[in-house]
N, C-alpha and C positions, 0 to 999 in steps of 0.2 A: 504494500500500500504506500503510495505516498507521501513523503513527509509532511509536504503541506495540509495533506486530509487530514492526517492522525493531529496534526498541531488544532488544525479549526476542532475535532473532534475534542480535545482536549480542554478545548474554551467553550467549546459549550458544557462540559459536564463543569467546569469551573464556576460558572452561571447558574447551572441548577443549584449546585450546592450551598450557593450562595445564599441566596433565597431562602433554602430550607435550613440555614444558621440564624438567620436573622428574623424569620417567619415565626409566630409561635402555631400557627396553622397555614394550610397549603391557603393558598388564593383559589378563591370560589372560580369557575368557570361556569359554560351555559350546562344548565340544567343540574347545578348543584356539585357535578366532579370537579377536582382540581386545575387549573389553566392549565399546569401542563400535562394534563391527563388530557383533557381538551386538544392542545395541539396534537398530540401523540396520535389521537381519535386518528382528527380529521385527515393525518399522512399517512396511517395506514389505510383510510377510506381512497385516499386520491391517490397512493403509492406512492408518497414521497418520504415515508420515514426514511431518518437512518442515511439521509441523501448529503449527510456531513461532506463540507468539500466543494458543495454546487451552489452552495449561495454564502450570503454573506453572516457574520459572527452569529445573527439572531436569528438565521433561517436556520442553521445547525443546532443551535439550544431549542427549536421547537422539536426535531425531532428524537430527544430524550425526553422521555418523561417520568422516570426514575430519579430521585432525587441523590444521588450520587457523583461522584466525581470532583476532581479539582486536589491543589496541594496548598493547606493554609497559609505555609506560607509565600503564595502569590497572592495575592489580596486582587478581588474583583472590581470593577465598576460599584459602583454604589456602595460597597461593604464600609463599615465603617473602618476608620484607616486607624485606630488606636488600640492595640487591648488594653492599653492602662484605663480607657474609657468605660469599659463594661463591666456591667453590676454585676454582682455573683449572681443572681439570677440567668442575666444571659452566658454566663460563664458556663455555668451549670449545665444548660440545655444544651449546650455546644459542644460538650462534654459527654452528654448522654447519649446525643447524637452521633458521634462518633465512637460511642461504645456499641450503638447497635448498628453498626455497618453503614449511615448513609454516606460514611466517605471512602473515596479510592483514592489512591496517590498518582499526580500527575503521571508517573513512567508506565506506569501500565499503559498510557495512552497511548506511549510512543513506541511500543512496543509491536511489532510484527505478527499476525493471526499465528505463524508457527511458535516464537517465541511466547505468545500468554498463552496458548494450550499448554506447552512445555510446562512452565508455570500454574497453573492449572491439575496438569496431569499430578503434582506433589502435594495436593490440598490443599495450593494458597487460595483463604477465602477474597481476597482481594481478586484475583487474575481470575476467578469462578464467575465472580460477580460482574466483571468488565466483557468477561468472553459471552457470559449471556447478554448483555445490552448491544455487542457486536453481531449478534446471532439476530435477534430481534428487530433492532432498529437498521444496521448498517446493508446485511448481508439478504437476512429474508426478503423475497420477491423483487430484488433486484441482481437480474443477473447478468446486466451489465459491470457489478462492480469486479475487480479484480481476483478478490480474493474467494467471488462467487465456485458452489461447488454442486452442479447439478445432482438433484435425486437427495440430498440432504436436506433432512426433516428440522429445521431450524429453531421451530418454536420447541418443540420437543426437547430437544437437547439442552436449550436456553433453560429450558425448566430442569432437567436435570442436571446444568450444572447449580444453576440456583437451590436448588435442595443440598446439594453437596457444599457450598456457602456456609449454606445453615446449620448442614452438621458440622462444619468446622469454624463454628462461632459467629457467623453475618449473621443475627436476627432479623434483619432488614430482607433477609433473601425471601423470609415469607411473603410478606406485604408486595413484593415485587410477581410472585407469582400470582399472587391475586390482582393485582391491575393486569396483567396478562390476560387472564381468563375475563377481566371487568371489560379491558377491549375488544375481549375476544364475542361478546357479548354472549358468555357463562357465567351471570351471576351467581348462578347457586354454587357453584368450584371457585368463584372468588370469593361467595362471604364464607366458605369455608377455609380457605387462605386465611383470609382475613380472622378467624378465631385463630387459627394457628399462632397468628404475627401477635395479634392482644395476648396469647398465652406467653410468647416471647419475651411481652415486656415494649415492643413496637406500638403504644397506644395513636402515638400522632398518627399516624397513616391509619392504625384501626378505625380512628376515629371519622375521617372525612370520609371513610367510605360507607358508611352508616349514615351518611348525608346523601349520598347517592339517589337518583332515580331508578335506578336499577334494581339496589336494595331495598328500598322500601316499597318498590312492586313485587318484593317477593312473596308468599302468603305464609302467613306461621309453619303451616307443616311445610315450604319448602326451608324455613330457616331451621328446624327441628332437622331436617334432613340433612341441610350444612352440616351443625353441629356436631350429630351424629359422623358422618364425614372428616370431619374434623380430629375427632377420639382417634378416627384410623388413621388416619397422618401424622397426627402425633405419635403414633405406635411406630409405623414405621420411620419415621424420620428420629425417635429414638434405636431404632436399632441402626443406623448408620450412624450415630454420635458411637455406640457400644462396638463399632468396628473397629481394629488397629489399626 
C-alpha cells in the first residue's frame, strides 16, 4: 500500500480518537446512531468506505467509524493542546478509554497488510484491532485496492480477529462487532455484542446504542433473545481468554 494512503489512513483514525477523548458521548447522528456511525452507514451504502487515500483528510475520517486510532502524543486539530489543563475528570476518562482498547498506536498504520497480520498472527491486541478496521473499511468490496484479495470473506475475518482482541484484553473489540452487525442491519447480533461490550466494562459505546433506532425497534423477546445470545458469547469468548 502506499505510503501516502496509510499516512491519510493514519489521520483519520487520529481524528476519530480524538473526539472520542474529549467527547463524554458519541455525537448524535440522523436517527439517533452516532455521526460516525452515520458516515460509516452511508459509505458502505454508496461503497465508498475505507476509500482512505481518494479524498481529502475529512473524506478519510468519515470512512472509520470505530473510534480508535491515533498516537497521543501527536495532538489533533481541535484537541486541547495542554495536559497541565485537564481536570482529573477528563484525565480519568482518557484513561479508561485507553484501558478499554479505543486507542491504537500510530505504527500500526504505517504498517504493511503483510507486516500487521504478522503482528496479529502473535496476539497483539492492537494489530487484531487495526487488521479488522482494514478488512472492513479499506479492503471489503473494493477491489480495486491493492492489497484486494478475491474470494476472501472480509467481514468475517474482521470479526474474528476482533474476538481474538478481546480475548487478549481490547474490551472495545466487542462494541466494534456490534456496530458491525448495527451496519450490517442485525440488530439482534448487535445488541447482543453490545451486552457483551456493557459486560466488558465498555458502557460508553453500550450506551449510545440503546439510543439506536434499531434497538429500540426490537420487541422484548427479540432483546431476551440477545441476551440469551449473549451468555453464549461470553462462554465462548471465555474459553479463548483460557487458551495459551
Amino acid at each position: 500500500m502506499k505510503r501516502a494512503t496509510l499516512l491519510l489512513i493514519a489521520a483519520a483514525g487520529t481524528a476519530a480518537a480524538a473526539a472520542w477523548f474529549w467527547l463524554p458521548v458519541h455525537s448524535a447522528g440522523a436517527g439517533g446512531q452516532p455521526a460516525l456511525v452515520a458516515h460509516a452507514d452511508a459509505a458502505l451504502r454508496n461503497g465508498t468506505a475505507g476509500a482512505a487515500g481518494q479524498g481529502d483528510a475529512k473524506s478519510a475520517a468519515d470512512g472509520f467509524s470505530f473510534a480508535v486510532g491515533g498516537d497521543p502524543a501527536m495532538p489533533s486539530a481541535g484537541q486541547r493542546p495542554a495536559a497541565a489543563q485537564e481536570s482529573a475528570e477528563e484525565k480519568a476518562r482518557k484513561q479508561q478509554l485507553r484501558k478499554l482498547g479505543y486507542q491504537i498506536d500510530a505504527r500500526y498504520y504505517r504498517m504493511s497488510l503483510a507486516e500487521l497480520r504478522e503482528q496479529a498472527r502473535h496476539g497483539d491486541p492492537q494489530a487484531l484491532t487495526h487488521l479488522a478496521e482494514r478488512y472492513l473499511f479499506q479492503l471489503d468490496g473494493h477491489p480495486r485496492e491493492p492489497d484486494y484479495e478475491p474470494g476472501f470473506h472480509y467481514r468475517d475475518e474482521a470479526r474474528e480477529a476482533l474476538q481474538q482482541a478481546y480475548a487478549a484484553g481490547n474490551a472495545h473489540a466487542a462494541a466494534m462487532i456490534s456496530e458491525s452487525y448495527l451496519l450490517e442491519k442485525q440488530p439482534e447480533e448487535a445488541a447482543a455484542w453490545n451486552v457483551v461490550a456493557r459486560r466488558a466494562g465498555d458502557a460508553l459505546s453500550a450506551d449510545w446504542f440503546l439510543k439506536t433506532k434499531d434497538y429500540q425497534a426490537l420487541t422484548e423477546q427479540q432483546k431476551t433473545a440477545a441476551a440469551l445470545r449473549a451468555d453464549q458469547l461470553m462462554q465462548a469468548l471465555r474459553q479463548r481468554k483460557a487458551k495459551p
